[in-house]
C-alpha positions in Angstrom: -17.5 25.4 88.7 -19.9 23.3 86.5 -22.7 26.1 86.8 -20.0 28.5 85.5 -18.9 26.7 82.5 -22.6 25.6 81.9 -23.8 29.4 82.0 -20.6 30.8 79.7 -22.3 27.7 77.5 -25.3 29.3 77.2 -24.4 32.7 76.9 -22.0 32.0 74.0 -24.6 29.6 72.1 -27.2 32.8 72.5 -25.1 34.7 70.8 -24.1 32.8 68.2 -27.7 32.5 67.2 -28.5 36.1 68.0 -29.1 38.0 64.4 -26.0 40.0 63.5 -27.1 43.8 63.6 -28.4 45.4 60.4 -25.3 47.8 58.2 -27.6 50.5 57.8 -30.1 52.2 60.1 -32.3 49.8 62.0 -36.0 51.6 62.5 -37.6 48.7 63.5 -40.4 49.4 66.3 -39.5 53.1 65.5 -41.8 53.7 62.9 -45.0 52.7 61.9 -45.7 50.2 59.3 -46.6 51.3 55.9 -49.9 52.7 55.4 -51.0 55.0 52.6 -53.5 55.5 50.0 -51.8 57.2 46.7 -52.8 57.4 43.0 -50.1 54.8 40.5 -48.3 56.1 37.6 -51.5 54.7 35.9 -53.8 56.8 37.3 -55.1 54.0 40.0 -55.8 54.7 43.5 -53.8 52.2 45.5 -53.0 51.5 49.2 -50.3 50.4 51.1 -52.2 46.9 51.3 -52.1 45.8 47.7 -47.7 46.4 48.0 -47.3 43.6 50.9 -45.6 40.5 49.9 -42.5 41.6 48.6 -40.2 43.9 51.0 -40.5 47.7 49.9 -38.4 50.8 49.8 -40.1 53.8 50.0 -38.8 57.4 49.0 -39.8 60.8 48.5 -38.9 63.2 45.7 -39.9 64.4 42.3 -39.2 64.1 38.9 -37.6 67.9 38.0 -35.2 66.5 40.7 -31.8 68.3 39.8 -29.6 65.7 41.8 -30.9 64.0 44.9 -33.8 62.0 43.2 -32.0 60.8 39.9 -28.6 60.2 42.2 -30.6 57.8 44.8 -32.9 56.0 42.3 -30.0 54.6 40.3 -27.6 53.7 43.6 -31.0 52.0 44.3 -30.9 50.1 41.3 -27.1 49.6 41.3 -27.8 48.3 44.8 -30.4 45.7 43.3 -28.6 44.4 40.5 -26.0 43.5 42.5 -28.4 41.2 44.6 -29.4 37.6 43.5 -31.8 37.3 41.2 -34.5 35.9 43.8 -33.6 38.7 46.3 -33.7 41.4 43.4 -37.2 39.7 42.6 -38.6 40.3 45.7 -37.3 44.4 46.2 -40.2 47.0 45.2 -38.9 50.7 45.3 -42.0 53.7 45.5 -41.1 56.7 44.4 -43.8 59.1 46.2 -43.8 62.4 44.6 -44.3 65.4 46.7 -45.1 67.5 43.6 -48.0 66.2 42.4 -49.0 69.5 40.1 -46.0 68.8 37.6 -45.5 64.9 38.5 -48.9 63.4 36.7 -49.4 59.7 36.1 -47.7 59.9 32.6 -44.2 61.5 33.8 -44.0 59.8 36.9 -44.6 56.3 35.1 -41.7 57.8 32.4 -39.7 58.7 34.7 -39.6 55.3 37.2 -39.2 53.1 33.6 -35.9 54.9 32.9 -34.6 53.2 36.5 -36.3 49.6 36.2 -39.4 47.7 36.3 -39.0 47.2 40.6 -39.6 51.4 40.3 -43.3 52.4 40.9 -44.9 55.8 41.0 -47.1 57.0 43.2 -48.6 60.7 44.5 -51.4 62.0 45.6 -53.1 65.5 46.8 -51.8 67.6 49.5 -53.9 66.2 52.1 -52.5 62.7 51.3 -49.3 63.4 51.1 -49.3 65.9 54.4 -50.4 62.4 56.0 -47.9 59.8 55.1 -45.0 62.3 55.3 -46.2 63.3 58.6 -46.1 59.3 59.3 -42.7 59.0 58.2 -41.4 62.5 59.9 -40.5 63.3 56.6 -40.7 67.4 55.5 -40.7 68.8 51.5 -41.4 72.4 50.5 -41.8 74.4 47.2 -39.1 77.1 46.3 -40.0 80.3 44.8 -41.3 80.0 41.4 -39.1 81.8 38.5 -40.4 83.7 35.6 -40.9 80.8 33.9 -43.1 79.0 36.6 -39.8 76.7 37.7 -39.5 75.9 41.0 -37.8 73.4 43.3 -38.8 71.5 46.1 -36.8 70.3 49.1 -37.4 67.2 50.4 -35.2 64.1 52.5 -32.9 61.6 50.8 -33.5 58.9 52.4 -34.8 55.5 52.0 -37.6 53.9 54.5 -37.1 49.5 53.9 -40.2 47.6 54.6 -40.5 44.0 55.2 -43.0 42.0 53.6 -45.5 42.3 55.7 -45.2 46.3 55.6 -43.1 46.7 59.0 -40.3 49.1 58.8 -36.9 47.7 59.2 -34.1 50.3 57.7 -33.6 53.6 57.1 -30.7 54.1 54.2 -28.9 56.8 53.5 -26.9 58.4 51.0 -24.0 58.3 53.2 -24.3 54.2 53.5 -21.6 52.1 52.0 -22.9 50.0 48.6 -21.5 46.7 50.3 -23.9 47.9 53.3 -27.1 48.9 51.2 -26.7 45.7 49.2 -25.9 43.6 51.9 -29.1 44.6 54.2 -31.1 44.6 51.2 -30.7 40.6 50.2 -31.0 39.7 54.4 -34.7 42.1 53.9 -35.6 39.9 50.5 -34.7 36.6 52.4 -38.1 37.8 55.5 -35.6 39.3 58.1 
């Protein structure tokens, strides 16, 4: 009888300190960590290397972006300013356009101001972007230009979260709950 009440001990103090699961999408060990090498909204190559230290969200888009981009960018802010002002501190959002022959330095860096300093642009060439979509199973594709040279381009709406250190944690969707978004978001900021 002792061994039985000392085991139902254990088991309940485990889970008691066991990590309650995440609200959104939990990708950890299902994606690789972030890795990437882009050109800034000021014209600067970067890598994925100089974004560690502060826990990232990564999404893809562009800036003629009818709905989905405009629409997730500002729930992503909403989502942030609801946070603490250490945890809001320590969220970094990448925009990565996928249409890099409209989306140069100068309207990406417009376009990420208009949602808050924690917004960065980035893009890159085909080749680079072919890479770290691939990465991310991510797809995009350009519509059929009108007569005006107008054209759209399909691409996912979610959100990849990034730890610190550049592991994946979350994938957030459009379809998450604020209360969810924000609440994973502050347990990421605090180095879950």
């Amino acid at each position: 009888m002792h061994r039985w009440i000392m085991a139902l001990f254990v088991t309940l103090w485990l889970a008691g300190c066991s990590e309650p699961p995440w609200q959104t999408k939990d990708i950890s060990g299902l994606m690789p960590p972030l890795a990437f090498e882009l050109v800034d909204e000021n014209g600067k190559d970067v890598n994925a290397d100089q974004f560690l230290g502060k826990s990232t969200l990564l999404f893809f888009g562009f800036t003629h972006c009818p709905d989905v981009c405009p629409t997730t960018l500002a729930r992503l802010d909403a989502a942030t300013q609801r946070m603490g002002e250490a945890a809001r501190d320590d969220i970094q959002v990448l925009f990565v356009s996928v249409d890099p022959r409209r989306d140069d330095a100068e309207t990406l860096r417009e376009y990420t101001d208009a949602f808050g300093p924690q917004f960065i642009g980035l893009t890159g060439d085909k080749a680079a972007l072919d890479e770290l979509t691939r990465r991310y199973r991510v797809t995009y594709g350009y519509g059929e230009e009108d007569s005006e040279g107008n054209y759209d381009v399909s691409h996912s709406s979610a959100v990849f979260a990034f730890n610190d250190q550049g592991e994946a944690r979350l994938l957030i969707r459009d379809s998450d709950p604020m209360e969810a978004v924000v609440a994973d978001l502050e347990r990421l900021a605090s180095g879950a």
